[in-house]
C-alpha positions in Angstrom: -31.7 -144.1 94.8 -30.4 -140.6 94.7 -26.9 -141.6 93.7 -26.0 -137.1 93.5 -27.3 -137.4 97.2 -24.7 -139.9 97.9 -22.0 -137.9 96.5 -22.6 -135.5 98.2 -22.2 -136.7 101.4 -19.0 -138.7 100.4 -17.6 -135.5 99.8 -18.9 -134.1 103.2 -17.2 -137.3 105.2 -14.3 -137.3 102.6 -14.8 -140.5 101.2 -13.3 -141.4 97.8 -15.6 -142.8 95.3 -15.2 -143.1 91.2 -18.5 -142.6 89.1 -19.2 -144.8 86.8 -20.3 -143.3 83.5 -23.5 -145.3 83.6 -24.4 -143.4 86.4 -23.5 -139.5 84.4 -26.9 -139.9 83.0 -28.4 -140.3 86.4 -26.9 -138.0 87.9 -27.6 -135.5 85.0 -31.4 -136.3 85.6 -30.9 -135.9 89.5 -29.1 -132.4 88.8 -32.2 -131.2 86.4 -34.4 -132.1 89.2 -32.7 -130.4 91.7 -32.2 -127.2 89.6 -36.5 -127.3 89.2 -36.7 -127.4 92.9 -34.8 -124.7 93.2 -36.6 -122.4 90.6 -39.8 -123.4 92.0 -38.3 -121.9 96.1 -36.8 -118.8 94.2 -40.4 -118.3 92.3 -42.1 -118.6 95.5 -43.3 -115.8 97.7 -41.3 -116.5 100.7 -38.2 -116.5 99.0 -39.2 -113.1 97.5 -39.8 -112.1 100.9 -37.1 -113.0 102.4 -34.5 -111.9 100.1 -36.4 -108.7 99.6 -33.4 -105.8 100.6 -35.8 -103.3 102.3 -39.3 -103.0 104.0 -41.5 -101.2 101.5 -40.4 -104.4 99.2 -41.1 -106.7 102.0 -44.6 -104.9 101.9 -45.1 -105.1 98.4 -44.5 -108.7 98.3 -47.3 -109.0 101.3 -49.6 -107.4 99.4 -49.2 -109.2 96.2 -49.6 -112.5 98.5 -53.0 -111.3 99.8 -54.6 -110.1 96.5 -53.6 -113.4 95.2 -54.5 -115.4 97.6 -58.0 -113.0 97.8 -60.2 -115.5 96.1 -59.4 -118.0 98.0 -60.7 -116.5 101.6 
């Protein structure tokens, strides 16, 4: 049912397909969705961590995970 999924791997194997412009609403929905997800991975604190540029952020991150995460030990 994920009709931008579907696209996407036409255009991986080169497949032509048309869109139909009943489906540009889908898709639009599909595209809002997927632009969530991706603020929700960037938000979280391994994405932080891992695209941190040196190790005193990479420690800072750490820390801000524990104390967080402190009340819940």
């Amino acid at each position: 049912m994920d009709v931008y999924e579907l696209l996407t791997i036409c255009d991986r194997l080169d497949i032509e397909y048309r869109i139909d412009i009943n489906q540009k609403d889908m898709l639009e929905v599909n595209l809002d969705k997927k632009k969530s997800q991706l603020k929700s991975l960037e938000a979280s604190f391994i994405w932080l961590w891992i695209s941190a540029k040196t190790d005193v952020e990479k420690d800072s991150i750490v820390d801000l995970f524990v104390q967080k995460h402190k009340k819940n030990i």
